[in-house]
N, C-alpha and C positions, 0 to 999 in steps of 0.2 A: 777622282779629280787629278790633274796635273800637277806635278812640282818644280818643272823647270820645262822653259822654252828654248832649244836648240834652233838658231838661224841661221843660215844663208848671209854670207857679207853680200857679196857683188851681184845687184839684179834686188837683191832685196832689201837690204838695209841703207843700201844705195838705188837711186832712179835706175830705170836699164842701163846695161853695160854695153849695150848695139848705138846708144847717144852719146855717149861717153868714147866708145872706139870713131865713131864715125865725125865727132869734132877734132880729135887726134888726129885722123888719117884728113882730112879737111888740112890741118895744119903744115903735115909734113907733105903733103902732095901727091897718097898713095891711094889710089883707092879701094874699099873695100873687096870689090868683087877680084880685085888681086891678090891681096891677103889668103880670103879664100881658098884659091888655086893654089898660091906656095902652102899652104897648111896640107891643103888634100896631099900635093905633091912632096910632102917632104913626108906624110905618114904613109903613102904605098913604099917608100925608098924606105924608113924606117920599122915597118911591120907596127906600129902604133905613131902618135902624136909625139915628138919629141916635148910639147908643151907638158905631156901627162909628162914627161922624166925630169922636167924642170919643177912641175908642181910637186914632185915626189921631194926634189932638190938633189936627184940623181945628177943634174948638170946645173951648170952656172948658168945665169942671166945671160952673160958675155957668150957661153959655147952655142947657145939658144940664136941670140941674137945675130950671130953671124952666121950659121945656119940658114937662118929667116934672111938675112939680107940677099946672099946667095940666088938662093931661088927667088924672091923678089926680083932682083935682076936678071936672071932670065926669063919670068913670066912676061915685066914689062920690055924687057932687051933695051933695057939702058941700066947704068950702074946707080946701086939704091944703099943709103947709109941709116941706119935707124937709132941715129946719137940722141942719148936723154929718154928714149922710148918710154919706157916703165914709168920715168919721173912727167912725161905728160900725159898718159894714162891717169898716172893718179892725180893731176892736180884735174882731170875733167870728171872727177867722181863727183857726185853731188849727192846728201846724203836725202834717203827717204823722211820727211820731217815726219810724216802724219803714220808712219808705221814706228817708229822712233818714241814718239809721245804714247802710242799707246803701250809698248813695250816696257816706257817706263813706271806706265800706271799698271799694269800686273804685276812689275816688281813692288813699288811703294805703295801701292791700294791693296793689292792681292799676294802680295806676299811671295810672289812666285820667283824661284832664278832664271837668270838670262845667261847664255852659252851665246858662242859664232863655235862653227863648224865652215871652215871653207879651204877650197881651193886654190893657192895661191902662192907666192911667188917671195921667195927667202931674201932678195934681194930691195923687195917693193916694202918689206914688213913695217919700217920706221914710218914710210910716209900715210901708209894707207890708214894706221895705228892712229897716228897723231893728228893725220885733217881731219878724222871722225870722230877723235875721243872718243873711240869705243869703248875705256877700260874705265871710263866714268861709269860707263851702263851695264855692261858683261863683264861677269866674275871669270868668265874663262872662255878661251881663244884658245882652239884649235886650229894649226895651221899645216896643214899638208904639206908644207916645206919642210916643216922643222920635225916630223914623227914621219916620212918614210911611208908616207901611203897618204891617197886620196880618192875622195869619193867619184864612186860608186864601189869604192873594195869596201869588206865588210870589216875588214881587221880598225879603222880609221871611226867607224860608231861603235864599234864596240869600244874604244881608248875613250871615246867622249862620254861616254857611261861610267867607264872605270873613273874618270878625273870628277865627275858630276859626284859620284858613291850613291849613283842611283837606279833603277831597274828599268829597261825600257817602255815598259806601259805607265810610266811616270813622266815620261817626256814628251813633247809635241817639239814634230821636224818642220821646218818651214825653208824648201827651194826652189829656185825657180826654174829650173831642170830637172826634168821626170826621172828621168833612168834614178836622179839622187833620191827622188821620194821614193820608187820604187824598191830602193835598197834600204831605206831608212825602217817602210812598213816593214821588209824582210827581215831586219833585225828587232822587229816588235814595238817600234815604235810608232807613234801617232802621226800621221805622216801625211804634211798639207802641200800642195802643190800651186804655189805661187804663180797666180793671173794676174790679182791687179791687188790694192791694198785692202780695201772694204770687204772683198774674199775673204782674204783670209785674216781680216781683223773678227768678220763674222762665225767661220771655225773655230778659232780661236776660241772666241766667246764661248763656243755651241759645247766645247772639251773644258772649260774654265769651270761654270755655272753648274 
């Protein structure tokens, strides 16, 4: 049997993050399939994502964002500002209620600990904390801002084990991005790959029972 649940913030704990970006870009008047393109283009110019060096918190919010604005402005060839970005990102999160409720019934019914493992952004930490009152429900948050690696590196599950003081065939991973399950199984853990909620409320169960 399992003893702790390690989760996925963004896509899982939260509605998709593709509803969430695409009210944002809705607001400021950029659209998606631009985004895109500056992301692509600013990772062939950088040999990787510069978003992976900010998730690390190898760079600032600020180094990132003017980066991005940049190539924005050339993709669309008109001049592009992206003021407050991160703070409307997160006020368009909305939290998963119905994976939420059952996470907290394997905590208080079953006994089990609740972990986040995510990807994310050193700058965003206060708001994204505080709209979801995570730290009501998980005893511990990992944040790939603040420990210098982020998933899919193995050194970033193996730290959530060490802080858990638990063995990986005691935990079940839950994200919504494969490559991260993929990396979760590789470091021996139970490893669910997030489609929709009743999935993997049912795995869940199938590793509980």
């Amino acid at each position: 049997m399992i003893k702790a649940v390690v989760s996925d913030f963004g896509g899982v704990v939260t509605l998709p993050l593709n509803e969430a970006f695409e009210r944002a870009h809705q607001e400021i008047g950029i659209p998606l399939d631009a985004l895109r393109t500056a992301m692509r283009l600013i990772a062939q110019r950088h040999g990787e994502p510069t978003l992976f060096k900010l998730e690390r918190g190898q760079i600032t919010e600020a180094e990132f964002l003017s980066g991005l604005e940049a190539t924005l402005s050339e993709v669309l060839e008109r001049p592009v500002t992206l003021d407050a970005y991160g703070a409307r990102l997160m006020s368009e999160l909305q939290p998963n209620q119905r994976l939420l409720e059952y996470y907290r019934s394997l905590r208080d019914e079953r006994g089990l600990r609740l972990a986040i493992l995510t990807n994310n952004v050193r700058e965003w930490h206060d708001a994204w904390r505080n709209r979801l009152r995570v730290d009501e429900l998980f005893e511990l948050i990992v944040d790939s801002a603040f420990v210098g690696h982020r998933k899919p590196e193995p050194e970033i599950y193996a730290l959530t084990l060490e802080r858990l003081g638990l063995p990986a065939e005691a935990c079940a991973f839950v994200d919504d991005v494969e490559i991260n399950v993929v990396a979760a199984r590789e470091a021996g853990m139970h490893a669910i790959h997030f489609r929709d909620t009743e999935q993997v409320i049912a795995e869940l169960d199938a590793l509980v029972v």
